[in-house]
C-alpha positions in Angstrom: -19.1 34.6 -11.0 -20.4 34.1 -7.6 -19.3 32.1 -4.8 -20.9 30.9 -2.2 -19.8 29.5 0.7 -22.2 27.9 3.1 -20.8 26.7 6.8 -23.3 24.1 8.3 -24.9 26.1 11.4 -25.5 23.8 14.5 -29.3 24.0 13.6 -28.5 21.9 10.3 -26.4 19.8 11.9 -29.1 18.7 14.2 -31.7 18.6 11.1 -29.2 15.8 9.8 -29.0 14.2 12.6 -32.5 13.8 13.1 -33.3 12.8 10.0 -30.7 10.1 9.8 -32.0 8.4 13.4 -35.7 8.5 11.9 -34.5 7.0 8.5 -32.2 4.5 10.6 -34.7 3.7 13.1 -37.4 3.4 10.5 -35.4 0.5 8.8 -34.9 -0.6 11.7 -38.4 -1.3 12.5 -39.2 -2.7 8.6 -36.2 -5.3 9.6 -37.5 -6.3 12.7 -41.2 -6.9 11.6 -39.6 -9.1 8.3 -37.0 -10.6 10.2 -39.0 -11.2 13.2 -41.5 -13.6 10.8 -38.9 -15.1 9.3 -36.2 -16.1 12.3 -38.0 -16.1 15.3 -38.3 -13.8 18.0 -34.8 -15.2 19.3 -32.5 -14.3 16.5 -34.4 -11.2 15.3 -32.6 -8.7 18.2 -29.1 -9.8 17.0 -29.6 -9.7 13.2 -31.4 -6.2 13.2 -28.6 -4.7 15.9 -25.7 -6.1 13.6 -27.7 -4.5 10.6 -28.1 -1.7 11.8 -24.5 -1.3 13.5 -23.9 -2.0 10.0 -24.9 1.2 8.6 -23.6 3.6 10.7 -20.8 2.6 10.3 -21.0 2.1 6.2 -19.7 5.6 6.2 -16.5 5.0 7.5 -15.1 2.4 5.3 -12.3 3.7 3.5 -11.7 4.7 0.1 -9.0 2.2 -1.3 -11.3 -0.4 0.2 -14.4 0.8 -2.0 -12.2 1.5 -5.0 -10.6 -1.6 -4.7 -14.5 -3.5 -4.7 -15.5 -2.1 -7.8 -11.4 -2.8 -9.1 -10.9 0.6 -10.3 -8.0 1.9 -11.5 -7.0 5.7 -11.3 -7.0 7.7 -15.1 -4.3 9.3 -15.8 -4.3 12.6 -19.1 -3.0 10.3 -21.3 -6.2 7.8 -20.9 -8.6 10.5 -21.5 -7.4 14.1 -22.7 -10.9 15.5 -22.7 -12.2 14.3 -19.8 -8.7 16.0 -17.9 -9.7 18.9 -19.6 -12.8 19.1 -18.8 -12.1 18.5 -14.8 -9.7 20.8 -15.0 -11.8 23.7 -16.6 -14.8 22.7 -14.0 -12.5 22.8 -10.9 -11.4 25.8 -11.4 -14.2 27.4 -12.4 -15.4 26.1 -8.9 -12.9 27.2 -7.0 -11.7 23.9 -5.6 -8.1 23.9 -4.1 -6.8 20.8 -6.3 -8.0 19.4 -9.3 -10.2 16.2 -8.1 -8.8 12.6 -9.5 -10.7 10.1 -11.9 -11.2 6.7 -11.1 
């Protein structure tokens, strides 16, 4: 079995990042022009910079917070036997450093 292990260079870090500010800046744009008809010319700056200040920053919200949203609970092996199993057997197959939890 192979494994493969691939470090982001600096060239694909900077890929990423471009894409994301064209993808960000093009919605951006598409919620200015709607928002712009809709609100006025006065509001339309604040709405789209809260928006968008909204996304980048989407990233960072923390797991309990997310999990507790969607009002998960964590599975334990006695909920589902198979589905452990099967984690289990797929983890290590892929080399991962601790078993990842169900939710």
């Amino acid at each position: 079995m192979f494994h493969f292990v691939i470090a982001p260079t600096l060239a694909h870090r900077l890929n990423n990042l471009a894409q994301t500010v064209l993808l960000l800046g093009g919605m951006a744009a598409i919620a200015w022009l709607v928002v712009g008809m809709i609100a006025g010319p006065e509001t339309t700056f604040v709405i789209v910079a809260v928006m968008t200040g909204g996304l980048l920053f989407a990233p960072t919200l923390s797991r309990e917070l997310l999990l507790r949203g969607y009002r998960a609970r964590q599975l334990g092996a006695r909920d589902w036997p198979e589905g452990f199993a099967l984690l289990e057997t797929l983890s290590a197959r892929a080399g991962l450093p601790r078993c990842p939890e169900l939710w």
